[in-house]
Steps between C-alpha positions, in 0.01 A plus 500: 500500500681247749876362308340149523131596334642654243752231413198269522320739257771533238607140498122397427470757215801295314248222506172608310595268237391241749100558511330286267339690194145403651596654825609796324202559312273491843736785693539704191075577553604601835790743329251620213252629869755647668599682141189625438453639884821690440382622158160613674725683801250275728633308820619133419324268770605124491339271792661160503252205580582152621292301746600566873711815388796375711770413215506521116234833512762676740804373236283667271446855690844541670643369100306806294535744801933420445468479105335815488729680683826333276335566220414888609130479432320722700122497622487121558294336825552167542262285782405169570223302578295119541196340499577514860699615806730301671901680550809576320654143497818495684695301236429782243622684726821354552531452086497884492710572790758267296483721193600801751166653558469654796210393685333661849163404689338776587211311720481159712180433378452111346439668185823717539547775290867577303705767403707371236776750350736445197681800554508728804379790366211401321163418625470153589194236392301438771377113500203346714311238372124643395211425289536632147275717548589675862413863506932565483481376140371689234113436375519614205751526198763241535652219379426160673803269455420139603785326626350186577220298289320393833427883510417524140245245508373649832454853435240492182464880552698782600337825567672797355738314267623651229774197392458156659798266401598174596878435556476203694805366691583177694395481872819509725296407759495070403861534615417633839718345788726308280847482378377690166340734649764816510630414147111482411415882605806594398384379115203644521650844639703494202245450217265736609766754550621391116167522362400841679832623379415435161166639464649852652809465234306508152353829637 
């Protein structure tokens, strides 16, 4: 893992003590899933689901892709998805490059594909912004994490769902083009990365 990821990583696990109780009780479903896949020796899917899947569903991918490697637990697939397509948003981007991702277009397309690494010698996650249910996420037997409520209230059903669970997190987006708006992602990096560390950390 990149020096500066894993610094990230092991300064947020000294702060656990900081997610409200009711939070808690919300990602510790999501732990109790990924438990039981393990227990069952079965795959351990979790799709990410905001809106536009352009900011706070990739936080959520690229977060459990890099907690599951810290925490060594193998077998985990991490996607993400929206109620629609529009691109990876450029100021996520940017939040994640500040962490010390690594992050590489692999396509000048408007909806531009990424490679985005956490340590050289580990497969990256690969981030386009997609429908939630686009033929590269799995159909059947996953977890649906909804990052956003807009998304929740949006998506009544999910085909193939095994776990649907809201974890709904402030839009960075309302801060868009003004002075906030780095220290805005930047929050909202950080919080999903806390809570994803979490969930992976009572396993």
């Amino acid at each position: 893992m990149y020096t500066a990821i894993k610094t990230y990583v092991e300064e947020l696990t000294k702060e656990f003590n900081s997610i409200p109780n009711n939070r808690k009780e919300i990602l510790e479903s999501i732990t109790s899933y990924i438990s039981k896949k393990i227990s069952d020796g079965k795959p351990i899917n979790l799709v990410y689901i905001c809106t536009h899947n352009s900011r706070r569903s990739h936080f959520g991918q690229i977060w459990a892709h890099v907690a599951a490697y810290y925490y060594g637990i193998k077998n985990v697939n991490t996607y993400s998805g929206g109620t629609e397509a529009t691109a990876f948003n450029i100021n996520a981007i940017n939040a994640l490059k500040r962490v010390g991702f690594t992050i590489n277009p692999i396509n000048t397309e408007k909806n531009t594909t990424y490679h985005v690494f956490h340590d050289e010698n580990e497969t990256p996650s690969i981030c386009f912004s997609k429908t939630y249910d686009d033929a590269k996420n799995p159909q059947k037997e996953f977890a649906a994490i909804m990052t956003c409520s807009d998304a929740e209230e949006n998506c009544p059903f999910i085909p193939g769902v095994e776990l649907r669970i809201g974890t709904t997190y402030d839009d960075p987006k309302a801060f868009d083009n003004t002075p906030e708006q780095d220290k805005m992602y930047d929050e909202r990096c950080k919080q999903i990365a806390l809570e994803t560390l979490y969930v992976f950390s009572k396993l």
